[in-house]
BAKE-215658 format. One record per residue (C-alpha): x, y, z. Coordinates in steps of 0.1 Angstrom, whole numbers, plus 2048, in hexadecimal, padded with zeros to 3 digits. Layout:
<pts>
XYZ ...
</pts>
This chain:
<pts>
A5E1EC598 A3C1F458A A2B1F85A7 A482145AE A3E22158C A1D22158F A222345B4 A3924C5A0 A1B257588 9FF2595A1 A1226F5B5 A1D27E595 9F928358A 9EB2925AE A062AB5AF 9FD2B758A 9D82BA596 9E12C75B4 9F02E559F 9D82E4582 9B32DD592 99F2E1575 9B32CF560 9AE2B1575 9852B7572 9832D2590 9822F6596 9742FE578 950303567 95A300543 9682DA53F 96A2DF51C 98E2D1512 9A42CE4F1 9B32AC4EB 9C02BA4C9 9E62CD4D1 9E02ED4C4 A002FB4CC A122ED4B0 9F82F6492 9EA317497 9FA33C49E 9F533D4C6 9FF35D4D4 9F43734B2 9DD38E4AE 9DF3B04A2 9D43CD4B6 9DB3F34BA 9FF3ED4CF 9F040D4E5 9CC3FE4EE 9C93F6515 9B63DB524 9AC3DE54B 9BD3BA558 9DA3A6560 9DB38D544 9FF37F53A A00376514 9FD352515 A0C338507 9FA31C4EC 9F92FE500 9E82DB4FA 9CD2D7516 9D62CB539 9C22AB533 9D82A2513 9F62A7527 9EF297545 9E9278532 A0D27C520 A1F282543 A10264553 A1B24F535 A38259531 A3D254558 A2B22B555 A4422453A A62234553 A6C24E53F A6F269555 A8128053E A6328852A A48287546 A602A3556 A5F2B6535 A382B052A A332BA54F A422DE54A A262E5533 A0E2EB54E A2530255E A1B328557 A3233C545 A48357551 A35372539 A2E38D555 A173AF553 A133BA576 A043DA56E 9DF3E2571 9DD3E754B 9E93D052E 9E73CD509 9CC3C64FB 9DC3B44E2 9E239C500 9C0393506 9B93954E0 9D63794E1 9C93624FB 9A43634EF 9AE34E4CE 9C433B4E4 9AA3344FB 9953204DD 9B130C4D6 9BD2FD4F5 9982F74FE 98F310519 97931F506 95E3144F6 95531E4CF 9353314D2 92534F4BD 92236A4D8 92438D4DA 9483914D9 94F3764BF 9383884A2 93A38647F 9293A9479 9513B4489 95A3AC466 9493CF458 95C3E2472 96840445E 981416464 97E439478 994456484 9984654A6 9864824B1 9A84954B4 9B048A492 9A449E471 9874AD483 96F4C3465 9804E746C 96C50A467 980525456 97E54844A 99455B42E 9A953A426 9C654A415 9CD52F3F9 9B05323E6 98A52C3E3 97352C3F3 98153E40C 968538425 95B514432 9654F6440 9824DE439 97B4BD438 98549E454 99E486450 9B449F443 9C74B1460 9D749A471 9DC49D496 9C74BB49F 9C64B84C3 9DF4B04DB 9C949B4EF 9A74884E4 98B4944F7 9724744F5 98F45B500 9A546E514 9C0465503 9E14774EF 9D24794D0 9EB4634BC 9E44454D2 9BF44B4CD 9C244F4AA 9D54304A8 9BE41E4BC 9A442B4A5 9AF423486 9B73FB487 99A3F949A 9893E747A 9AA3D4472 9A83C4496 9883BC495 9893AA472 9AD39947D 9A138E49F 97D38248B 99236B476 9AA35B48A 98C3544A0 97B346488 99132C47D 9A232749E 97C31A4A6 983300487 99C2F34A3 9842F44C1 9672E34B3 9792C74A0 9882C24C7 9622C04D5 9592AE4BD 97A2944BF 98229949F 9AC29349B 9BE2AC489 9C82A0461 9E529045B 9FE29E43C 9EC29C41E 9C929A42F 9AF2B543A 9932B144E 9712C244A 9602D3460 9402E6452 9262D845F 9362D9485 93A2FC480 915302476 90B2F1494 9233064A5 91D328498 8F632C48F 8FD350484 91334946B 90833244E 92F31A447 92C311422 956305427 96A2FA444 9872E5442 9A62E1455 9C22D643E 9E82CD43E 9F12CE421 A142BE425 A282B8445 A242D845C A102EA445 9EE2F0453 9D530343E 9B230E44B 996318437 97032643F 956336426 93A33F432 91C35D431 90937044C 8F038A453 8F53AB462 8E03C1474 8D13CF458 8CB3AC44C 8DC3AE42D 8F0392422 918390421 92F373413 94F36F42A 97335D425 98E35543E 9AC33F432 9CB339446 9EE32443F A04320459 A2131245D A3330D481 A5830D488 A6D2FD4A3 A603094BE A3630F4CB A453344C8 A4F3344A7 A3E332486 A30341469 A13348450 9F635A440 9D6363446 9BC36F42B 99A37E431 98338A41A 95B399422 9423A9409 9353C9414 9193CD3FA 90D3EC3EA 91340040B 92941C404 9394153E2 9504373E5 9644313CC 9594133BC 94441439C 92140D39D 9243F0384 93F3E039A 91E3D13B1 92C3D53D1 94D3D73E5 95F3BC3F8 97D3C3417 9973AC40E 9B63AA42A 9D5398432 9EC38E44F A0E381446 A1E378469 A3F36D476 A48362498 A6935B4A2 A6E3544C8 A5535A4E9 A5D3834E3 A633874BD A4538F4A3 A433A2483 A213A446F A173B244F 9F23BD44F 9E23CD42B 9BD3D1425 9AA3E3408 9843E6402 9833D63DB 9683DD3C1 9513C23B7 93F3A73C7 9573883C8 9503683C1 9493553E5 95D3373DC 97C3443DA 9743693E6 99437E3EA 9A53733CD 98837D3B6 98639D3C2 9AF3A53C8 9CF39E3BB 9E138A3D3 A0A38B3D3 A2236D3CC A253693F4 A013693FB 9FF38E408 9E63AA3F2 9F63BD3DB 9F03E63E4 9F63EC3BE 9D63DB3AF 9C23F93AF 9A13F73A0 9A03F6378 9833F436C 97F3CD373 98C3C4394 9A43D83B7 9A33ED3CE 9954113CA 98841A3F1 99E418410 9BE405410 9CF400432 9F03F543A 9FF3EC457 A263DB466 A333D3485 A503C5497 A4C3BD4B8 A503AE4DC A283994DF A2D393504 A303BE509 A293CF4E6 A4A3DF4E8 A523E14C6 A513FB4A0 A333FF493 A2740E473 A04415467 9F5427444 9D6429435 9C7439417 9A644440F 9A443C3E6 9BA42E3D1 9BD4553BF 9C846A3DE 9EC4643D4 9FB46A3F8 9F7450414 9F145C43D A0F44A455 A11441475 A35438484 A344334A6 A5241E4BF A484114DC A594084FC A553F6519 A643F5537 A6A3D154E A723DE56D A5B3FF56F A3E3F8558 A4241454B A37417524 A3B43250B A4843C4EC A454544D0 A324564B4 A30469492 A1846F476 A1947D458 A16475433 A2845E41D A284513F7 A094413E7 9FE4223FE A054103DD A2A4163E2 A2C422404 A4F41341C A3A41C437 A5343943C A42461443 A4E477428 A44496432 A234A843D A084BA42B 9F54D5439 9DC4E0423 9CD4BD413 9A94C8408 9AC4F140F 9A65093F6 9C550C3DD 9D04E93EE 9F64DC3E5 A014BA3ED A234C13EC A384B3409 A454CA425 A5E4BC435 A4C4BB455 A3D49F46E A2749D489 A3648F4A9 A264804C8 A3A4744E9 A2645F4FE A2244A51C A09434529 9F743F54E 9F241D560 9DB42F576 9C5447562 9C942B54B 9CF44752F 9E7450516 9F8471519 A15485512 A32477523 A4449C528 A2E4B3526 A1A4C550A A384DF500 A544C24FB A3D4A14F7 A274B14D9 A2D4BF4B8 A104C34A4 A054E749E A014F947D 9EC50C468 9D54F744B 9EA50D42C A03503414 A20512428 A0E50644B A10528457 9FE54445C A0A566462 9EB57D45C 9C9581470 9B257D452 9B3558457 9A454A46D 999524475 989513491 9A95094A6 9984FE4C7 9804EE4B5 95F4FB4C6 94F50A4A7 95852F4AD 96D545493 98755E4A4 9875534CA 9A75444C9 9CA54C4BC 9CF540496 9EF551489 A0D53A48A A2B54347A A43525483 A2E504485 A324EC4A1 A3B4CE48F A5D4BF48E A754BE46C A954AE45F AA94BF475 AD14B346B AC3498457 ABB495434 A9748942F A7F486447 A7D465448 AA5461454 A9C47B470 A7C46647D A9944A47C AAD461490 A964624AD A9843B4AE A7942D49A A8240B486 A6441146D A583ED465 A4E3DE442 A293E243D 
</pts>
């Protein structure tokens, strides 16, 4: 009966190589393995990137598995000892999943996804390189070139001076399309504008996922409940960029796994900076299912203070992630960051700097006062979502200072399609309450922000964009043409019209006064239509705005 059992593995275990080659120490260059199962500890499948950003590949999103080796050994125990029940089911695990793309784009936030994934299953190796950089934490935020472009005018009629040039960041979308990307402009602005979030969210849950990676190489076992495990000088060795003066790996009771780093780097301009990553997590029933916080927090130094007071000594970005995943196509994340006056203390950096809420998550209504908040940009960002397509709602808003009163919004829905490919979806912009208080909700649209004779008061007006994704231009555009697809047209005045020829501003944007047509006397922007508020009649249309 043994020797039938002992038949039953090694055929067991050739067929498993047989499908599985480098697994079984074949096929593959990189034979660094994780004994340590990851799946169970650590947010596989996570990241957060612009839902419209486009990757060139075929990359499914893949699923947080324990490495081959680990398994194999379970399977062929399991089958020694007869129990062929759970060899069958440790087995599956090697099988691929059924997550399909087959189009010749995908998400980035796929590949974002498998990256971090990648260092804690053990085929990849923890390494300071190029794309895993530390300097990504100082990313700043930027706006698209069709987005709140500077704008010559002449003969503004709400004021002085008449003549000059409005500010950027203040017209929302301009142009239809953005010229330097190709792309409809609210994708592009989009893309642009959690550009900074992505790279300090995907920066941090790199970081720590290498706590995982290099505690593996090293054959270090995870702790057990009640333990932690240090890890600071395996990181130093690991990561000669980066100076670790922290790194621990803790569960702090049974299932709750809490990982810590603190540690300082250069940048290019070899000035100094003191950096914080902290996540608990806390998994459910399932590898797909869980919960938790991150928390990330970087000093920025005396560079571009804005709003901060001299005497504050510096600023710091503090940011953080709640997350919940509830199945292999459910996710909802709450992203906020803010740039905080002061300079932190590097032991416990983000909550000397910020006021944290009860749950973990910063508080958007610690503004700066004197001693301690936020006073510079404040960003905040929600989704709901499918991770395996980025079908899903999705609201974004940011603010420039904590004294602008009015936050900039971004709705946008997006759809995809199984059977077709196809993906689109609409988006919207316009302004809402102060990012203090905001429900991620637009409440209307202001047209003349910084003008002469400016009013912020609300028109009840939004811009509207209805897209769809080109998988062979690789390009976002207008999914029905300009003339039903786009409404964002209107003049920079506090009616947003303009009826006389006296005004004129620099439309096409090519520098030149009076070469193109200026008057409009109905803007192109969509309103309430039968509904009450504008926030209702964005409902209307189908957008689930998510909590943010």
């Amino acid at each position: 009966m043994a020797h039938h059992q002992t038949r039953r593995a090694s055929f067991l275990f050739t067929a498993l190589c047989a499908s599985t080659l480098a697994a079984c120490g074949g096929g593959g260059s990189d034979s660094t393995t994780s004994s340590l199962d990851a799946s169970t500890v650590y947010p596989s499948g996570l990241s957060v990137v612009s839902p419209v950003t486009m990757s060139v590949g075929t990359d499914t999103l893949a699923s947080l598995r324990v490495s081959p080796f680990a398994i194999l050994k379970e399977t062929l125990l399991a089958s020694l000892h007869g129990d062929y029940k759970s060899a069958a089911r440790t087995a599956g695990r090697l099988l691929p999943i059924s997550d399909a793309w087959a189009a010749t784009y995908v998400p980035s936030y796929i590949a974002a996804a498998n990256r971090i994934n990648a260092l804690l299953n053990g085929s990849a190796t923890a390494r300071a390189t190029t794309v895993f950089n530390a300097t990504r934490f100082l990313s700043s935020a930027v706006d698209a070139g069709c987005y709140g472009p500077q704008l010559l005018y002449q003969g503004h009629p709400d004021g002085t001076p008449a003549n000059g040039t409005l500010s950027s960041g203040d017209l929302g979308m301009w142009s239809t399309t953005d010229t330097s990307t190709g792309h409809v402009c609210a994708a592009a602005q989009l893309d642009a504008r959690m550009d900074s979030i992505t790279q300090r969210t995907s920066m941090g849950l790199m970081t720590l996922a290498s706590l995982i990676n290099v505690a593996s190489t090293a054959g270090k076992s995870l702790p057990a409940a009640g333990s932690s495990l240090t890890l600071t000088s395996d990181m130093n060795s690991t990561f000669t960029t980066m100076t670790f003066t922290s790194a621990t790996v803790a569960q702090s009771s049974a299932g709750v796994w809490t990982y810590t780093v603190q540690f300082t780097f250069i940048d290019a301009s070899l000035l100094s900076h003191n950096a914080e990553i902290k996540l608990t997590h806390t998994p459910g029933t399932s590898r797909t299912s869980y919960t938790g916080l991150l928390t990330y927090a970087v000093t920025r130094g005396t560079v571009n203070m804005l709003n901060c007071p001299a005497i504050s000594g510096g600023t710091v970005d503090v940011g953080t992630l709640q997350y919940t995943r509830s199945g292999s196509t459910s996710v909802t994340i709450v992203q906020r960051e803010g740039n905080y006056c002061g300079t932190g203390t590097a032991s416990n950096l983000a909550a000397s700097v910020a006021t944290l809420k009860s749950d973990g998550q910063l508080d958007p209504t610690a503004t700066w006062n004197g001693t301690r908040g936020w006073a510079n940009n404040f960003n905040r960002f929600g989704a709901v979502y499918d991770p395996t397509t980025l079908a899903g709602n999705y609201a974004l808003g940011w603010q420039a200072g904590s004294q602008d009163g009015n936050s900039r919004i971004f709705n946008i829905g997006l759809n995809y399609n199984s059977t077709t490919t196809v993906r689109d979806g609409e988006a919207y912009f316009g302004y809402g309450t102060d990012i203090t208080t905001s429900d991620g909700k637009i409440q209307g649209f202001i047209c003349n922000w910084a003008g002469p004779g400016n009013s912020h008061t609300l028109k009840d007006f939004y811009q509207r964009q209805n897209i769809s994704f080109n998988d062979t231009t690789g390009k976002w555009g207008l999914s029905l043409g300009a003339a039903s697809s786009s409404n964002i047209t209107y003049a920079p005045t506090n009616t947003c019209i303009n009826t006389g020829s006296t005004f004129l501003y620099d439309r096409n944007l090519n520098s030149v006064l009076g070469d193109d047509t200026v008057t409009v006397t109905t803007p192109d922007l969509q309103g309430k239509g039968t509904s009450a508020t504008i926030p209702l009649a964005i409902t209307a249309r189908g957008m689930v705005t998510p909590s943010f």
